[in-house]
ROFI-479860 format. One line per 4 residues: their letters; for each residue x, y, z of N, C-alpha, C. Coordinates in steps of 0.05 Angstrom, whole numbers. Layout:
N
A = X Y Z X Y Z X Y Z; ... .
END
This chain:
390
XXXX = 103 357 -320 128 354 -305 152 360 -324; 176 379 -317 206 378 -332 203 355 -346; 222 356 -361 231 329 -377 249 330 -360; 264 343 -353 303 336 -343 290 341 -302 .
XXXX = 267 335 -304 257 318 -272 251 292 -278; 274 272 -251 262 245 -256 246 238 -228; 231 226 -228 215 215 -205 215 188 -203; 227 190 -178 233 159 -166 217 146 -145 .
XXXX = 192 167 -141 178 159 -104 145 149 -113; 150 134 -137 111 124 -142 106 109 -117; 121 94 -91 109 87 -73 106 105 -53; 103 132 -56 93 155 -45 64 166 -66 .
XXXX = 69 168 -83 43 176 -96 57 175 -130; 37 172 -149 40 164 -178 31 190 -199; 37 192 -215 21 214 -239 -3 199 -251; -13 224 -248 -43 216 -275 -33 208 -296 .
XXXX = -36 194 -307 -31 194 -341 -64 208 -349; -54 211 -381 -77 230 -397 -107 219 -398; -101 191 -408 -134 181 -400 -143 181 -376; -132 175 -346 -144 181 -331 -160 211 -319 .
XXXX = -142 227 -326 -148 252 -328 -172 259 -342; -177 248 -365 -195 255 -388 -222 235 -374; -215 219 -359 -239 206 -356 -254 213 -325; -229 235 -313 -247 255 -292 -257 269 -302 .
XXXX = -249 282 -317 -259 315 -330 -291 314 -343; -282 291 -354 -311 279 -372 -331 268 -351; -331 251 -332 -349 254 -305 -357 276 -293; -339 290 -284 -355 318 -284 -373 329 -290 .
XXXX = -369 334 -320 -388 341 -334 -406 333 -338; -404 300 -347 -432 283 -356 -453 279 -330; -433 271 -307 -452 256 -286 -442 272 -262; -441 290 -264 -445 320 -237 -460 313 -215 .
XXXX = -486 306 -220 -503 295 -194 -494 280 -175; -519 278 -152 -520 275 -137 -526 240 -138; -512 219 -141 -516 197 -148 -539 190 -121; -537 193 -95 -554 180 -87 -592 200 -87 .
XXXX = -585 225 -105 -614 237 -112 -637 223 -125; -655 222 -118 -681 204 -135 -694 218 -161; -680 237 -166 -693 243 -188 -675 233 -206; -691 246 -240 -677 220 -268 -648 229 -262 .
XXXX = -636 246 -259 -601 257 -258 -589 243 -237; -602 240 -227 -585 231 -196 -595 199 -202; -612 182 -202 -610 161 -220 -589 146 -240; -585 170 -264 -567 163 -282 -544 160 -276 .
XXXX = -534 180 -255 -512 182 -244 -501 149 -219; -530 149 -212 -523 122 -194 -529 90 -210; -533 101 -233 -530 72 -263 -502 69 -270; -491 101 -271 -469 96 -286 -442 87 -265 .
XXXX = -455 94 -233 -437 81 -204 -434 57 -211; -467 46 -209 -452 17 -208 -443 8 -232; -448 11 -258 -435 1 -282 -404 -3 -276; -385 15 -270 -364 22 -252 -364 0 -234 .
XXXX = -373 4 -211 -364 -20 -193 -372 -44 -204; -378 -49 -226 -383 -81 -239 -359 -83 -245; -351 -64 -268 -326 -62 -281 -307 -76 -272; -301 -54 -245 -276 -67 -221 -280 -86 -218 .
XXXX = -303 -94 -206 -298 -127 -199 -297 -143 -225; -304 -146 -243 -301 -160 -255 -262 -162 -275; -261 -142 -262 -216 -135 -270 -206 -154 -243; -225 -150 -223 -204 -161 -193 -216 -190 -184 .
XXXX = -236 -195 -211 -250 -223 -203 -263 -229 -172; -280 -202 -169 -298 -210 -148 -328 -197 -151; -339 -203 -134 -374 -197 -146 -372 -166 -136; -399 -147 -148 -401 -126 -154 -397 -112 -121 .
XXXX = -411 -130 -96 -415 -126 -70 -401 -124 -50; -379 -133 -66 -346 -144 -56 -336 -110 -56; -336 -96 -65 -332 -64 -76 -338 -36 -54; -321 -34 -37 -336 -14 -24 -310 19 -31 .
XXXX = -330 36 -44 -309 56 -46 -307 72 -16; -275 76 -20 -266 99 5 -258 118 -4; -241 134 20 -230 157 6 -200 147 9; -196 121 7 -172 109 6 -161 88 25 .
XXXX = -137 74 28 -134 64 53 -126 58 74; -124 84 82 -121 98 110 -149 93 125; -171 103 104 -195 118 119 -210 78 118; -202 59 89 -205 29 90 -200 21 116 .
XXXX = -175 22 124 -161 7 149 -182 20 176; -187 42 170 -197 55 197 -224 50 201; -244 42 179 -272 31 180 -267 5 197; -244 -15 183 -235 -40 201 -242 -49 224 .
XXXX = -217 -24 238 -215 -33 259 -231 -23 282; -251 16 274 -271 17 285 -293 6 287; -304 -16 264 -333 -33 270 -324 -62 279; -297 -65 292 -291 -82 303 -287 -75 331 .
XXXX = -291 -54 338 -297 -40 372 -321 -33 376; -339 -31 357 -362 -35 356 -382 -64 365; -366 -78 350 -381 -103 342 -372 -117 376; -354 -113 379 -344 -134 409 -333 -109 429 .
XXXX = -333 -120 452 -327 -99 477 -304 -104 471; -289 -127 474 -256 -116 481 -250 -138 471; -223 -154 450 -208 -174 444 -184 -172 447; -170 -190 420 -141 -189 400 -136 -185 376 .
XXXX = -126 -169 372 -114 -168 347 -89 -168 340; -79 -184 309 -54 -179 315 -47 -169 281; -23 -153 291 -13 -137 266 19 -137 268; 40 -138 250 60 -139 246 73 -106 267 .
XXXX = 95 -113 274 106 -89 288 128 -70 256; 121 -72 237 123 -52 217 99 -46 196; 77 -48 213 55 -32 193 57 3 188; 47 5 176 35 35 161 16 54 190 .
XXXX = 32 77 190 12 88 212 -15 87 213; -29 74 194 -62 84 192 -71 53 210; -52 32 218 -57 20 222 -47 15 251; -31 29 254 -13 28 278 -40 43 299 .
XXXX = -44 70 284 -60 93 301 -95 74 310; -100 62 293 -123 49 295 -122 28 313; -99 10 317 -93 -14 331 -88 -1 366; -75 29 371 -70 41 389 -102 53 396 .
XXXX = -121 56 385 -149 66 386 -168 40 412; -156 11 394 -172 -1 417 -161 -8 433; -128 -18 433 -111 -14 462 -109 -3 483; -124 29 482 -137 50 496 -169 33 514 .
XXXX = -178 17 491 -197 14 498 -199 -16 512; -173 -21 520 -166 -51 534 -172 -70 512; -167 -68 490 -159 -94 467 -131 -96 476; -117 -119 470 -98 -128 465 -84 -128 444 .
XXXX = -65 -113 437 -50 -121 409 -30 -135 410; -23 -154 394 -1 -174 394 10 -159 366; 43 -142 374 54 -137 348 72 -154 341; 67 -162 329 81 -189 311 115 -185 298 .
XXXX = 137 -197 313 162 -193 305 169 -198 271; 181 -184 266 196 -189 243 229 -188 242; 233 -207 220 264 -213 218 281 -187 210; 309 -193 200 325 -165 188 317 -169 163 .
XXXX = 297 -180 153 289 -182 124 268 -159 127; 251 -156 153 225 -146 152 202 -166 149; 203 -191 144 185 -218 150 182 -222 174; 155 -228 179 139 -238 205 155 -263 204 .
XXXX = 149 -275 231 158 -294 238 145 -323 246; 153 -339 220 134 -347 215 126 -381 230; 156 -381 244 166 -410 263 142 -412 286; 127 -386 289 117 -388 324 85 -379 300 .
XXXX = 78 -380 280 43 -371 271 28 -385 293; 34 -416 307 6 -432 318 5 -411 352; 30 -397 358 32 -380 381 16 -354 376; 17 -342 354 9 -320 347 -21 -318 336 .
XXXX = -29 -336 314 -58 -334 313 -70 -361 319; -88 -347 340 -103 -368 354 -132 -366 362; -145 -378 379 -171 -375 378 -189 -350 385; -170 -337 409 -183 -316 422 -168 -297 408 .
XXXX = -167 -303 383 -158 -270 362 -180 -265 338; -186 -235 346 -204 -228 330 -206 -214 295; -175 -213 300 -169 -198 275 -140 -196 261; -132 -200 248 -105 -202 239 -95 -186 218 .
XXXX = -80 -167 226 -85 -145 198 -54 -140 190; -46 -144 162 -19 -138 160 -17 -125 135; 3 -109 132 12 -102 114 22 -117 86; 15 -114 69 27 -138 41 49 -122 38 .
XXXX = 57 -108 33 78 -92 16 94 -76 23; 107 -77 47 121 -56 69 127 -28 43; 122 -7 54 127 16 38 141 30 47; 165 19 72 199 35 67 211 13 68 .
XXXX = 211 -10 63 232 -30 54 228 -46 34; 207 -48 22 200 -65 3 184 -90 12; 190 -105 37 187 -131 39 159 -136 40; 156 -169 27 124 -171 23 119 -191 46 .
XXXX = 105 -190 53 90 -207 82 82 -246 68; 79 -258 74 66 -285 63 39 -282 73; 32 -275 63 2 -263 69 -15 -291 66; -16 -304 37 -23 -331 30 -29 -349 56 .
XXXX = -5 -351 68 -5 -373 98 -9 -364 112; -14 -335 124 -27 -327 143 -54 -331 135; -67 -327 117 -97 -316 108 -102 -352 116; -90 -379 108 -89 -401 111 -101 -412 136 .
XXXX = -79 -393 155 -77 -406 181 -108 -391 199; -110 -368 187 -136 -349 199 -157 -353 190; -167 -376 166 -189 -396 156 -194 -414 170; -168 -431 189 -170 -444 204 -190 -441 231 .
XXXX = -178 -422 237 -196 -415 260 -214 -385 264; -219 -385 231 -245 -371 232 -246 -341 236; -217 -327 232 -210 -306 244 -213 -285 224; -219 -264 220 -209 -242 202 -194 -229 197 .
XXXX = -187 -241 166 -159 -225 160 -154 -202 141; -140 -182 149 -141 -159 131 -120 -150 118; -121 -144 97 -89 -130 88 -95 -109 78; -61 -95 80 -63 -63 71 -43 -72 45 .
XXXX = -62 -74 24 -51 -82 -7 -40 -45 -13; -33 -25 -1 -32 -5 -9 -14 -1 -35; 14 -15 -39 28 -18 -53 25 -38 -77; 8 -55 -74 8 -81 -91 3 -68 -116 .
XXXX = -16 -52 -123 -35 -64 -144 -21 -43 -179; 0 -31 -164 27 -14 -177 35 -36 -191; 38 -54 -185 53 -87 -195 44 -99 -210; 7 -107 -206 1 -121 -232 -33 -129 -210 .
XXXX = -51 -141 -228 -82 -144 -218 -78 -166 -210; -95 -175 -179 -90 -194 -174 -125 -208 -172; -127 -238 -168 -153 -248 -180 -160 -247 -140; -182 -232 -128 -188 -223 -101 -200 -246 -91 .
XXXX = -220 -264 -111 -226 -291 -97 -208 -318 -91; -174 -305 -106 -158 -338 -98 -140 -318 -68; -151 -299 -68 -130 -286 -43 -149 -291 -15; -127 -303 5 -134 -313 39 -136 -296 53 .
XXXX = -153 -275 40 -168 -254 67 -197 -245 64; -201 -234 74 -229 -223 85 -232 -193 70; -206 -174 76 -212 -152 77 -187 -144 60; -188 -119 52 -163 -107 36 -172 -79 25 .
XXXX = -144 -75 36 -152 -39 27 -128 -18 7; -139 -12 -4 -121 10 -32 -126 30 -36; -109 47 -46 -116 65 -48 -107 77 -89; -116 98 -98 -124 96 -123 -96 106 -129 .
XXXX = -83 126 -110 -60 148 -130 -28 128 -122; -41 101 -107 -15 87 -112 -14 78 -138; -35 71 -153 -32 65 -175 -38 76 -203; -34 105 -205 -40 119 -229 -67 133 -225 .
XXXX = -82 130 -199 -112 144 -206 -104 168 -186; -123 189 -188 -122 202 -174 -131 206 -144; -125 219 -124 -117 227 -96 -150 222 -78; -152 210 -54 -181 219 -54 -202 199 -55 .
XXXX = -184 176 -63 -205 154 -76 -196 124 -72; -201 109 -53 -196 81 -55 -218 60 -50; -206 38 -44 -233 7 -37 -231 1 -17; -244 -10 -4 -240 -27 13 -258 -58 3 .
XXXX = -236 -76 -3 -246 -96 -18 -257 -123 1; -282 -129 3 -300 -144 24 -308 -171 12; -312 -187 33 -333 -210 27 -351 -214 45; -373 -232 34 -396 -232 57 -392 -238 84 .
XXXX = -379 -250 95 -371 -249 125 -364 -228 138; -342 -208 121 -321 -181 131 -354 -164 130; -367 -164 112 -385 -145 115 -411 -141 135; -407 -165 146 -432 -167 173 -408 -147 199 .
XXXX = -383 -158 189 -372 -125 212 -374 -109 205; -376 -95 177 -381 -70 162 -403 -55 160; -420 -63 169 -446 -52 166 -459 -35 192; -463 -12 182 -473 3 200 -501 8 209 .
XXXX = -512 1 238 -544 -7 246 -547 17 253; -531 32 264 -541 48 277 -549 82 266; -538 84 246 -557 105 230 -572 103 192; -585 112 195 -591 108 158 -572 113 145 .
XXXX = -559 92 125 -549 100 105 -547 82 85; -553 97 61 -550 93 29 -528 83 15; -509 102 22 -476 98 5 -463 75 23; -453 63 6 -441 36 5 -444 18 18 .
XXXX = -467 6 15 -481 -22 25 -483 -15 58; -486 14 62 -493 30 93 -470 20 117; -446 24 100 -419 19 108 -401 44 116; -407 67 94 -396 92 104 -419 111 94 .
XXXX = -407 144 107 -419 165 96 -412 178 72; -417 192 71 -407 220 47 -417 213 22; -419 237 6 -431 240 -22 -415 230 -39; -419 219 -51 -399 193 -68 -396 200 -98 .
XXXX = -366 208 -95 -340 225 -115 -346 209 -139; -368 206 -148 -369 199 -178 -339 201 -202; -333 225 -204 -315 224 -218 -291 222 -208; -279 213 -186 -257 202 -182 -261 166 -174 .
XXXX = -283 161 -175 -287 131 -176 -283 128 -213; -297 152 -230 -287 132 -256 -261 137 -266; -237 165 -249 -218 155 -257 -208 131 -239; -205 134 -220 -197 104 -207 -198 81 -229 .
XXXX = -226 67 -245 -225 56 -260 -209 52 -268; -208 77 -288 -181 80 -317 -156 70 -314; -152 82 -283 -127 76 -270 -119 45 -266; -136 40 -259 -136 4 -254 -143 -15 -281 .
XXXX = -157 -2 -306 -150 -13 -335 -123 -8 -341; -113 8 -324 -83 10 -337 -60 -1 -335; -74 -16 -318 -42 -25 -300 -40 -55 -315; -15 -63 -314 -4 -79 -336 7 -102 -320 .
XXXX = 8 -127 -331 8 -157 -311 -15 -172 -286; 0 -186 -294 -23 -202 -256 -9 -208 -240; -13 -222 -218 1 -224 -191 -11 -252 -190; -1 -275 -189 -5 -306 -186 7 -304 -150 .
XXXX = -16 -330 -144 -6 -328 -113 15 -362 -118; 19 -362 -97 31 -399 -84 26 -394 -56; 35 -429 -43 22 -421 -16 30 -403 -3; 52 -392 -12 70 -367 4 69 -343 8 .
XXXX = 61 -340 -20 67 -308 -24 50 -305 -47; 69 -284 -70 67 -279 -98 81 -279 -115; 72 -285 -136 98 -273 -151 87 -262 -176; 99 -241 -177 94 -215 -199 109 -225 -229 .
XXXX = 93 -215 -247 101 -217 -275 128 -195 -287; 138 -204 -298 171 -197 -312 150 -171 -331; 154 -144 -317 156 -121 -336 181 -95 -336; 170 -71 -349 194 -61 -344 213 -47 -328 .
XXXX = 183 -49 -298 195 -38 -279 209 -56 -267; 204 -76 -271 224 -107 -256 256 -102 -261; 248 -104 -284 283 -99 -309 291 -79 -301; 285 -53 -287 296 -32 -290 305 -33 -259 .
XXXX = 286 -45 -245 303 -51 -213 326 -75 -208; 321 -93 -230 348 -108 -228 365 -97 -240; 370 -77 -263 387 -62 -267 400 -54 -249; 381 -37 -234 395 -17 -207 408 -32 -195 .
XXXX = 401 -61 -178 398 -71 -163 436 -83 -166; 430 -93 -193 464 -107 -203 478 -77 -201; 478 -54 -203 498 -34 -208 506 -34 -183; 479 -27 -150 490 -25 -128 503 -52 -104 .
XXXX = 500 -76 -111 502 -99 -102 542 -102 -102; 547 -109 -87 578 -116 -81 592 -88 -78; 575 -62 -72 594 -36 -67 584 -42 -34; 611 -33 -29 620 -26 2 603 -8 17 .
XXXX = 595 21 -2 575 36 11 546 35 13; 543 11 2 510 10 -6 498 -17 6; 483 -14 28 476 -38 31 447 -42 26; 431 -59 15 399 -58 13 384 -65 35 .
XXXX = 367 -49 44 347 -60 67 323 -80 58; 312 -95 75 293 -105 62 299 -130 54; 277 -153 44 288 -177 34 292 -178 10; 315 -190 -6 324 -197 -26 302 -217 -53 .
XXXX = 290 -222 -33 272 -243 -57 250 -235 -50; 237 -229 -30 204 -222 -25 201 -199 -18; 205 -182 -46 198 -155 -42 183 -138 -59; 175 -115 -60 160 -105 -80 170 -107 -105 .
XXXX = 167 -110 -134 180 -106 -150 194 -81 -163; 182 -61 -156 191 -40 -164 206 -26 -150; 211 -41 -119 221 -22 -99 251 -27 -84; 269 -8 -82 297 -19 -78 291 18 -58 .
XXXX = 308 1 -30 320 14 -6 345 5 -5; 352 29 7 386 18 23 394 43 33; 414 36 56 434 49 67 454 61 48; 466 84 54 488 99 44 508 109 57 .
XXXX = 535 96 56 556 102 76 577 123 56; 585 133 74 608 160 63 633 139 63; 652 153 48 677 139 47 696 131 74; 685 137 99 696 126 125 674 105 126 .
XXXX = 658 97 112 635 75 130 619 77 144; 611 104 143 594 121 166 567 119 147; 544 110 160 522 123 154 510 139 147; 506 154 120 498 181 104 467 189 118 .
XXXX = 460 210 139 428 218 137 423 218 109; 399 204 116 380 202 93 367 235 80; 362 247 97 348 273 82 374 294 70; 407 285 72 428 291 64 414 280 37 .
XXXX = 420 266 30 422 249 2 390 261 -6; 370 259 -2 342 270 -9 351 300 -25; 359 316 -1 354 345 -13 378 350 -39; 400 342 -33 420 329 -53 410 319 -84 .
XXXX = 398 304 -78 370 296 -104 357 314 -117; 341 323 -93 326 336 -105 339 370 -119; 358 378 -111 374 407 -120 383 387 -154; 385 375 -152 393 358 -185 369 341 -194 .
XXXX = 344 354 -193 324 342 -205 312 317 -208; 324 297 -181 321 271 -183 301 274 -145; 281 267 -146 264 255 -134 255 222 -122; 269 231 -97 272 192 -81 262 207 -54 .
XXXX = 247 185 -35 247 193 -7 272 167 14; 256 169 34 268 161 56 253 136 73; 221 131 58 208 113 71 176 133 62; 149 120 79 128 129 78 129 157 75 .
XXXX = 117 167 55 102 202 61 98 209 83; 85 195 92 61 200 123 81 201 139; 106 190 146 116 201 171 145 201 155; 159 201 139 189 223 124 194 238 132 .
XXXX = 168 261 135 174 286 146 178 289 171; 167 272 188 174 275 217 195 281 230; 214 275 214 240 279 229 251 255 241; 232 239 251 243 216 272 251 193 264 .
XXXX = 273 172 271 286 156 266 258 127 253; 275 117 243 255 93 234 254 64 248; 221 76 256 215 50 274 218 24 256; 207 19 234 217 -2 212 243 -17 221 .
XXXX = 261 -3 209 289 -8 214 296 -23 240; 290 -4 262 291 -7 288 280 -36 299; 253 -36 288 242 -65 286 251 -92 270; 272 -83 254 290 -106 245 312 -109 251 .
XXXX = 327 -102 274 341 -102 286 370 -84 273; 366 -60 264 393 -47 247 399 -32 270; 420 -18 275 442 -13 295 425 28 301; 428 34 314 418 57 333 425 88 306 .
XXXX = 454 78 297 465 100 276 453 88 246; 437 82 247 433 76 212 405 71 216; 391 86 229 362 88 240 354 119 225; 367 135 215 360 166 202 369 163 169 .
XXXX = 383 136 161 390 136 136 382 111 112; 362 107 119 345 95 87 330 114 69; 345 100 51 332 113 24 317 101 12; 288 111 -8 276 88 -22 280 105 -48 .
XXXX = 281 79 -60 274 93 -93 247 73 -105; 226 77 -113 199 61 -123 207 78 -153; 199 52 -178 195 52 -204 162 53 -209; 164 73 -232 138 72 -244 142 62 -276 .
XXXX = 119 71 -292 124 62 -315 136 85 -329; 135 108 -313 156 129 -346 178 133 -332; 189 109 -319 218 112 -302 234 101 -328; 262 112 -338 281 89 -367 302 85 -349 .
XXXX = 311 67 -367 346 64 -360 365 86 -356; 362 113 -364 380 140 -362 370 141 -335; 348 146 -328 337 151 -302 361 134 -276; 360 112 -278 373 99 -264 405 114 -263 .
XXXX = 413 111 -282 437 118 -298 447 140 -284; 432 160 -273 436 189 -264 421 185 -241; 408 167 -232 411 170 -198 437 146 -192; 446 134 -195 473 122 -190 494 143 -192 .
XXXX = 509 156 -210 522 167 -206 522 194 -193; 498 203 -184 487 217 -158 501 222 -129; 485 184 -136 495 173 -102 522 167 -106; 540 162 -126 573 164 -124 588 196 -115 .
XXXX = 572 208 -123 578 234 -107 577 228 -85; 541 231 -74 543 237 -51 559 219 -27; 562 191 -40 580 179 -22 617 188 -14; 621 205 -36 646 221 -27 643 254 -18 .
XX = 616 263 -19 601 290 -12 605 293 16; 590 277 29 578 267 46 595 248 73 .
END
């Protein structure tokens, strides 16, 4: 990459660093086979699988079985909620009304099929609501699946007291950790769910490759009767990407801090992507044009959104300020990859009650680790342009 390019969108996708790189290239080569082949190559190849999935679990503090690789978690979320239309004719499920399309499209899959979805309100923070939980999860719900980490506003869900309340009555709970694990490793047996899904290039590994992280209960829905299969405890198909499971690894040796729960939430360890967002955070805080979306205290750590008003108070389009960026070598989006490009106003927003004209203008900016202080430095005075540009 340029040196005089900065990149601001790791909650869109992250860079390889060099060891991870070096530890695909080197899979390749060494363990090419066919891991589920019976002969000695294809053997060695399925020794050196699971060595690997020990690995992980033993970084995420769960047993080796707990481990199911995907091709990320999109395709995680979508195993979910299809062996759960499998497993029962028709229920409830309920999911936050600002999830991630992979979850939205899947939840719309059995709605088709006369499930019920209960989308779960959220405040102008982007927090579920948490006064009415004994209204919302209840007995005749089959599934409860939310987002941890909203990935166009930052806000983190209390996942902790939901997972709490869905122990109670026996329910399955899932989260889309897609964003978390950018932040710091978290211990998978003190976390109150069932299910969880990631993907590898949110956090330094490469594209192609995630978990879907299980326990013995989630996996009696996971399991597939109805045809033979080998790869992953006969949970999914396909020939299994050896060498992007051992960079995945690398990727996840790499990542720096832990994530401690309380009954609430989380809270993330002081690094330097923290410092570098309260930086930002104090430069844009008390200007007139900048307002932050998202909650103030329960949010990703690395991740700061906000509105951008022109010098009348008008709401800046967001892909104004993007392409603006990007012609000056600074790289920010507008919210998710998966639908940015769409063109269409943000249901997020919309779902937290922001006004009809400030529905086309959030910006995100996500920190990685080779984000500095100049970086910041020169997207602030950016957006002081574009707020008199514009």
């Amino acid at each position: 990459m340029d040196n005089k390019y900065i990149y601001l969108d790791n909650a869109s996708t992250t860079p390889l660093s060099k060891n991870v790189l070096n530890k695909i290239n080197s899979t390749y080569k060494n363990y090419w086979s066919n891991s589920s082949s019976t002969y000695k190559y294809g053997i060695r190849c399925a020794t050196y699988l699971e060595k690997i999935r020990l690995k992980i679990a033993k970084i995420l503090n769960a047993n080796t079985e707990d481990i199911v690789f995907t091709s990320g978690s999109s395709e995680s979320t979508s195993l979910v909620f299809s062996n759960l239309s499998d497993k029962y004719k028709c229920g409830r499920v309920v999911i936050s009304n600002v999830e991630h399309q992979a979850t939205i499209i899947s939840a719309n899959k059995l709605k088709r099929k006369g499930w019920e979805i209960y989308k779960w309100p959220v405040n102008r923070d982007g927090i579920i609501n948490i006064s009415n939980i004994n209204e919302v999860i209840k007995n005749n719900t089959n599934l409860v699946s939310l987002i941890w980490g909203q990935s166009e506003v930052g806000t983190l869900q209390p996942v902790q007291l939901v997972g709490t309340k869905c122990k109670e009555f026996d329910i399955l709970f899932h989260i889309d950790g897609t964003q978390i694990l950018n932040n710091g490793i978290f211990n998978w047996k003190e976390l109150n769910c069932d299910l969880l899904s990631l993907s590898a290039h949110k956090f330094g590994g490469p594209k192609g490759i995630g978990l879907l992280l299980t326990n013995s209960k989630s996996r009696l829905l996971l399991k597939n009767n109805d045809i033979s299969l080998s790869q992953e405890y006969s949970i999914r198909q396909g020939t299994t990407p050896l060498p992007l499971i051992a960079g995945m690894y690398q990727s996840i040796k790499n990542i720096k801090g832990r994530i401690k729960f309380n009954s609430y939430n989380a809270e993330f360890e002081n690094n330097k992507k923290v410092l570098l967002s309260k930086y930002f955070i104090n430069k844009i805080t008390n200007n007139p044009n900048i307002k932050i979306t998202g909650s103030s205290t329960e949010r990703l750590p690395n991740h700061i959104s906000f509105l951008l008003f022109n010098k009348k108070l008008e709401p800046i389009k967001a892909y104004k300020v993007i392409n603006y960026m990007s012609d000056n070598n600074v790289a920010i989006s507008s919210g998710s990859a998966c639908s940015s490009s769409s063109g269409k106003h943000s249901l997020t927003l919309e779902n937290m009650g922001y006004d009809s004209n400030q529905l086309y203008s959030n910006i995100r900016v996500s920190l990685g680790s080779m984000n500095k202080k100049s970086d910041i430095d020169r997207l602030f005075k950016l957006i002081q342009i574009c707020i008199k540009k514009f």
